[in-house]
Backbone as a ProteinNet text record, in pm:
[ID]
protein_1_A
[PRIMARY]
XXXXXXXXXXXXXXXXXXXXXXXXXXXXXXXXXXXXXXXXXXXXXXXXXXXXXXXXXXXXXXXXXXXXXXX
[TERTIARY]
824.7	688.1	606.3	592.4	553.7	541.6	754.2	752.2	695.6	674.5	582.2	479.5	433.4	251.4	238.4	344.8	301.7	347.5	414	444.2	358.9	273.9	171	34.5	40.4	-83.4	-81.7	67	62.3	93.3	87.3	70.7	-33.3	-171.3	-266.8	-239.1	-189.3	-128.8	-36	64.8	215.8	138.6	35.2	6.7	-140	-117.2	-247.1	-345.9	-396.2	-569.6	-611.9	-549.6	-633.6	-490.6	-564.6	-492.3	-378.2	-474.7	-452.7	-483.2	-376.3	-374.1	-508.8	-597.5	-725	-802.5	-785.6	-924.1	-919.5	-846.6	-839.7	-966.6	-1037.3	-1163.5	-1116.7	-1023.4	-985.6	-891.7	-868.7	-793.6	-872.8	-749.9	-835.8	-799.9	-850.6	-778.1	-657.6	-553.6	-425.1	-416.9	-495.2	-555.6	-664.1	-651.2	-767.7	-866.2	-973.6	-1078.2	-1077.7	-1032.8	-1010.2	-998.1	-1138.2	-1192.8	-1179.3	-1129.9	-1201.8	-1011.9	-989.3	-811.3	-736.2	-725.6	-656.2	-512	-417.5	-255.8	-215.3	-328.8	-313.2	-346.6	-419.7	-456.8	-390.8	-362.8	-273.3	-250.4	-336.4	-343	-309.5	-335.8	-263.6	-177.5	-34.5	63.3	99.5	76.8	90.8	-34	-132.9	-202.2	-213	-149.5	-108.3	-5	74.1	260.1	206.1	73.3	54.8	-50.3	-114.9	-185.1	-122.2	0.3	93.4	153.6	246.1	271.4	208	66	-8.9	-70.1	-69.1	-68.5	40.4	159.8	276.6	320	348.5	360.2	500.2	529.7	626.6	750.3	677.5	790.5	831.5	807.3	823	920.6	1029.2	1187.9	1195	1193	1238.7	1160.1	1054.1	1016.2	1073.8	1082.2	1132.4	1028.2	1024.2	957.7	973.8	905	914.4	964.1	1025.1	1102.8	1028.3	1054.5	999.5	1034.9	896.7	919.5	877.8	959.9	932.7	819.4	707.4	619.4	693.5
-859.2	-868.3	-958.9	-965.9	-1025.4	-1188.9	-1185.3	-1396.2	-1377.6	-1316.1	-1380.6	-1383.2	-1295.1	-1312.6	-1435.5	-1481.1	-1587.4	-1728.2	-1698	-1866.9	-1899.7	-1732.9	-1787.5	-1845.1	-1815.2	-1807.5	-1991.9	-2018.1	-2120.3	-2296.7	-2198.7	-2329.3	-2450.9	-2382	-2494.1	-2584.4	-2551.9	-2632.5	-2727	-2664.1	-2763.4	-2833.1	-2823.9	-2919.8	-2997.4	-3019.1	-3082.6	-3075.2	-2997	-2897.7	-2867.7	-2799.1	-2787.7	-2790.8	-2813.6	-2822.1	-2693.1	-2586.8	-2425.1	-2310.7	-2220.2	-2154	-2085.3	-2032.9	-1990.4	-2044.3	-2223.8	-2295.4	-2278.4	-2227.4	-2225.5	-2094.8	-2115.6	-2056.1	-1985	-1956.3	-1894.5	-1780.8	-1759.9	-1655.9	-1536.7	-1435.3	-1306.7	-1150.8	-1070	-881.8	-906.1	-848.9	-815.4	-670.9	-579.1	-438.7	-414.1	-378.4	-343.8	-216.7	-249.6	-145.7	-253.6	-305.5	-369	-505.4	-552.8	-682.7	-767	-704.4	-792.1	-755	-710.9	-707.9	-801.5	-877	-1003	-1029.2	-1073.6	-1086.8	-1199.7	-1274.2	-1350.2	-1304.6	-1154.8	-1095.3	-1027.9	-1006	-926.5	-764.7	-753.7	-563.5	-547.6	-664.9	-623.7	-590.4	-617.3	-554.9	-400.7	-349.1	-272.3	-166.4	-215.7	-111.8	-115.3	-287.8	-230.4	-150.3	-129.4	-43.5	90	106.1	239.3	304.6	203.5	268.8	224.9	175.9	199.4	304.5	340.1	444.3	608.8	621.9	700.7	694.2	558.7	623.5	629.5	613.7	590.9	739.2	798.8	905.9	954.7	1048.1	1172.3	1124.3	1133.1	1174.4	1019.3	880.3	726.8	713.8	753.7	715	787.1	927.1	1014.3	958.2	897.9	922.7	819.2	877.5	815.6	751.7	640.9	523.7	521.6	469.5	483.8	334.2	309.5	199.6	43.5	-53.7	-174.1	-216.9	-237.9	-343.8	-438.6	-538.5	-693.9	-736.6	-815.5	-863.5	-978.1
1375.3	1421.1	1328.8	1188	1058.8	1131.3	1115	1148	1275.1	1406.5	1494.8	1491.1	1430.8	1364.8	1309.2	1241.4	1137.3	1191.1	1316.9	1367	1473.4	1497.4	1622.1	1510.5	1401.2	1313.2	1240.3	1260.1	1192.5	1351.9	1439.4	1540.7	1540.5	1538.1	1436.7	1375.7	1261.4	1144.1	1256.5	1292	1362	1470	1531.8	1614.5	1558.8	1408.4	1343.6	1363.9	1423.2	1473.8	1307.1	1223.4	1060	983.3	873.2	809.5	718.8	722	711.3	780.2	805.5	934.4	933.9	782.1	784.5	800.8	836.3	877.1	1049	1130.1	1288.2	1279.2	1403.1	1407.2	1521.6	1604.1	1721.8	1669	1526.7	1508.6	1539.2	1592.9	1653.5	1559.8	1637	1530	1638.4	1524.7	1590.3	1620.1	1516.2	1570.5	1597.2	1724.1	1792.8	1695.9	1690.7	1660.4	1478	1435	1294.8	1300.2	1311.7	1376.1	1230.8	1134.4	988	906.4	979.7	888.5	964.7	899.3	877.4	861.2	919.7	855.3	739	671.5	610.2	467.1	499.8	364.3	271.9	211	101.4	168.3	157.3	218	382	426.9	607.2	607.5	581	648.8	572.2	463.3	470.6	521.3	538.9	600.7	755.2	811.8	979.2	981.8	905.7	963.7	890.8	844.8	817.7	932.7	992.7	1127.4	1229.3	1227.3	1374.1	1331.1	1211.7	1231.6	1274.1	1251.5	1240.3	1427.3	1478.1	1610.4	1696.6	1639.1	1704	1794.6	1899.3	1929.2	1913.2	1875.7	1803.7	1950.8	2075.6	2160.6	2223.9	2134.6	2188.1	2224.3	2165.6	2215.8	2284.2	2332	2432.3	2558.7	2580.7	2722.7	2820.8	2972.3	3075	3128.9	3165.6	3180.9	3316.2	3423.3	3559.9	3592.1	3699.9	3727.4	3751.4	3651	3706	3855.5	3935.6	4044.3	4071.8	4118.2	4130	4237.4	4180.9	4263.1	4356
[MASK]
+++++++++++++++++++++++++++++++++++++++++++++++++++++++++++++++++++++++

């Protein structure tokens, strides 16, 4: 999850729009409700994999999922 955060963060840069992925002005929250935590900051990732885990639900792997259908 990390390297895709960080190759969507660094497309800017690869298509010469800025020069650093923190000068792109379209970067957005990757968690919702935490408009100001950042993945470029020191303290993001461990404090996103500590509030996914914390809303992650107990029964994720067990549940039955209802059947995809094709539009």
């Amino acid at each position: 999850f990390a390297k895709v955060c960080f190759y969507v963060l660094n497309n800017p840069v690869k298509a010469s729009l800025v020069a650093e992925p923190e000068q792109w002005q379209h970067m957005g929250a990757i968690v919702p409700g935490y408009p100001k935590l950042h993945p470029l900051e020191a303290t993001f990732w461990p404090t996103f994999w500590k509030l996914y885990l914390e809303t992650r639900h107990a029964d994720a792997g067990s549940r039955v999922l209802p059947p995809r259908t094709s539009s």
